[in-house]
N, C-alpha and C positions, 0 to 999 in steps of 0.2 A: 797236135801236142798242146796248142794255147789251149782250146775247149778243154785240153783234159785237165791242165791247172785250174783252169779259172772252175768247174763243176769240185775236182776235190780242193778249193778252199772252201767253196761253198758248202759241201759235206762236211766239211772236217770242223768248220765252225757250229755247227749242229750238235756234233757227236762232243767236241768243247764245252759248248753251252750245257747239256743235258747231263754229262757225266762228272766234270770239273766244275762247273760257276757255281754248285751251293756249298752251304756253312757242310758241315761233318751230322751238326745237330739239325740240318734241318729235315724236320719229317715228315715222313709219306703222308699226312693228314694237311700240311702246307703246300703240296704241290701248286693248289689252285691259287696261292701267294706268290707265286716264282719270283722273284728278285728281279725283278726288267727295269729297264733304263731306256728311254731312246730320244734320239737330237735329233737336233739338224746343225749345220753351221758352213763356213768357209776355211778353204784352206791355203797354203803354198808352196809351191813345191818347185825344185828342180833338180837336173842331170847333168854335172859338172863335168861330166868323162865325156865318152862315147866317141866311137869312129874307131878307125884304122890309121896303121903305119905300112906302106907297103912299098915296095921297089919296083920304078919303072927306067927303064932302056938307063941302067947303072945311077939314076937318081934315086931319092929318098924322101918319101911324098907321106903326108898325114892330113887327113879327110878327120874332123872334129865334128861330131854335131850333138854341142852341150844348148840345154836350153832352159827357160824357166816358166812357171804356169801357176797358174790361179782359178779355183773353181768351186761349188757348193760339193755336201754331203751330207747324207744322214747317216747314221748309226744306232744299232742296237748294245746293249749289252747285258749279261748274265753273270753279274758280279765281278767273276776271276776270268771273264773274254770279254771282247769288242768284237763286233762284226760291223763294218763300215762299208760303202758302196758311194761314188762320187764321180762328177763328173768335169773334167778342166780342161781348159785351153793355155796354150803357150807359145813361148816366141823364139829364138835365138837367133845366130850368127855362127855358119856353120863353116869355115875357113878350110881351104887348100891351098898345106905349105908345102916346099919344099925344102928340107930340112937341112941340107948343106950349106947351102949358101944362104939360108934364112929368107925367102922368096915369097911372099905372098900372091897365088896364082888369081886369088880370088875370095870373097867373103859375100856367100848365098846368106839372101835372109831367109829363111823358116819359119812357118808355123804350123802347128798340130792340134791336134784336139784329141780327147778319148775317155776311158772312164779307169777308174782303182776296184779294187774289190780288194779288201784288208782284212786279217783277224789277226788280232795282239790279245796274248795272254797278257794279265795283271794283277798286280799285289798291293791292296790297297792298304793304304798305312793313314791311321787319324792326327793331325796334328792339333787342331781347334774340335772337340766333338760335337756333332752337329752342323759344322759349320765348313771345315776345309779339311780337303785328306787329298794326300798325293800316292802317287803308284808310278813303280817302275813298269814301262812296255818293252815288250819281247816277240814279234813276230814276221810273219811273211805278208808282200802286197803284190796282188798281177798288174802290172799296170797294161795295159790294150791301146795302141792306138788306132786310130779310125780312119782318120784325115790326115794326110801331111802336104805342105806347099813348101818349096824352095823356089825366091825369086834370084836370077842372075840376070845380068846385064837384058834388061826388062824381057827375062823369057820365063817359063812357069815351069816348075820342075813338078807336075800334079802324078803324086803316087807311083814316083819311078820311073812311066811310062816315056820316060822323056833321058837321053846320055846316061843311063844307066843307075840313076839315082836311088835309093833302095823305097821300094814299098811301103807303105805306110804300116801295115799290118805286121810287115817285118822289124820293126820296132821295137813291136810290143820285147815284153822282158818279165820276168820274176824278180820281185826286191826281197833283200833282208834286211828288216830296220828294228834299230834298239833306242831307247828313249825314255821319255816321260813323262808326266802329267798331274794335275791338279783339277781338282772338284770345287768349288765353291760355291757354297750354298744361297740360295736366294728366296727361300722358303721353304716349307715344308718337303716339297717333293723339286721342287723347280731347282736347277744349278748350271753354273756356267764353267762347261770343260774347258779347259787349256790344254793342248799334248805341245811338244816336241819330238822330235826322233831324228836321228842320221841314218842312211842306210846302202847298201852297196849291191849291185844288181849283178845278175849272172848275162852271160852276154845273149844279143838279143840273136836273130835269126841272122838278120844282115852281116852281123860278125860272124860270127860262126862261117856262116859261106863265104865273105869273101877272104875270111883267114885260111880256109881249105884251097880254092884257087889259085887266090894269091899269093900265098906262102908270107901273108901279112899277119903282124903283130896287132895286137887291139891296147884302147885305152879304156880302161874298167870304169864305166858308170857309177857314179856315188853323187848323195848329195841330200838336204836337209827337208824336213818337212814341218811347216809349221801348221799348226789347225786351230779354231775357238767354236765353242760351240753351245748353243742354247738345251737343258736338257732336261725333260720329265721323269721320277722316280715313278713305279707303282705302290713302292712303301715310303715310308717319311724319310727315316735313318737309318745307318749300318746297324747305332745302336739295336734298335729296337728290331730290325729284320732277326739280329742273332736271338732275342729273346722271345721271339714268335717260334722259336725252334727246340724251347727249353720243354 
């Protein structure tokens, strides 16, 4: 099911770029101008939610694993899309309470590693011309994990295989993030993006199963993403892209 996300965003940002990212007026003798943009830059991210609520021998037990990460990316884009692909590590503190009597069983450190694949539609709006323009973001990210460690009382919880810990790969998740961003120019074609976004995930594998088993409740993953980034135009300015179309 991950392969099949992660191939149709891949698709689907293609069938975006091609069909959606140009002007109304631009025309078929402009194709070989396509409107491209692409970066590179860093990001930061994290998973505020995450884990289970479940009930054992008449207690009330919640398994949290929020965490936060930092990583490069580059990015394309076709005016009214981004297509972004990145790769980040991260850390947290993933606690078993028990929630009646407020009992901390234990707090595993974690870390993970894995990569995003992103498309945000956008709507870009000029504020300085030539110089600064902002756009509201609107879309879907896979995030994939790869690697995951939990250390407890110095024992290594590597990829589950260890008291039942969940899989690294089970992790992974689909995000929905909304947000936004700023352009600002640094010359002709060169500019340095800013985004934001918040965004809220659908549950990962690990939930899913052990809410079926366990007849355990989940805590819904959300959480912020910040990014900056270095970025080259193929045309100089919006201006002037729209009047290459006249």
């Amino acid at each position: 099911m991950s392969k099949k996300i992660l191939l149709g965003l891949i698709f689907a940002s293609f069938v975006a770029g091609g069909a959606f990212a140009l002007p109304l007026n631009f025309g078929v003798n402009n194709i070989s101008n396509l409107p491209l943009s692409f970066g590179a830059g860093v990001f930061f991210t994290e998973d505020r939610g995450g884990g289970v609520t479940f009930l054992d021998v008449g207690l009330q037990y919640r398994y949290s694993t929020p965490y936060s990460a930092s990583g490069g990316f580059v990015f394309m884009d076709v005016f009214f899309a981004q297509l972004s692909i990145g790769v980040w590590s991260g850390s947290g503190t993933w606690p078993l309470e028990e929630r009646v009597y407020g009992v901390t069983f234990r707090n595993g450190d974690a870390s993970l590693f894995g990569f995003d694949v992103s498309l945000f539609g956008k709507l870009p709006f000029t504020i300085i011309p030539a110089v600064v323009e902002v756009f509201p973001l609107l879309g879907l990210s896979y995030r994939a994990v790869l690697a995951a460690r939990e250390i407890f009382e110095e024992r290594m919880f590597w990829n589950g295989h260890y008291g039942g810990r969940p899989d690294a790969r089970n992790l992974s998740a689909l995000w929905f993030r909304f947000g936004g961003g700023m352009d600002i120019s640094v010359g002709q074609r060169w500019f340095l993006r800013v985004t934001g976004t918040y965004g809220f995930r659908l549950l990962n594998r690990y939930e899913r199963v052990i809410t079926y088993v366990a007849d355990a409740s989940v805590q819904r993953g959300h959480g912020a993403d910040l990014s900056i980034a270095l970025g080259f135009r193929t045309f100089s300015t919006f201006n002037s892209l729209i009047r290459t179309g006249d």
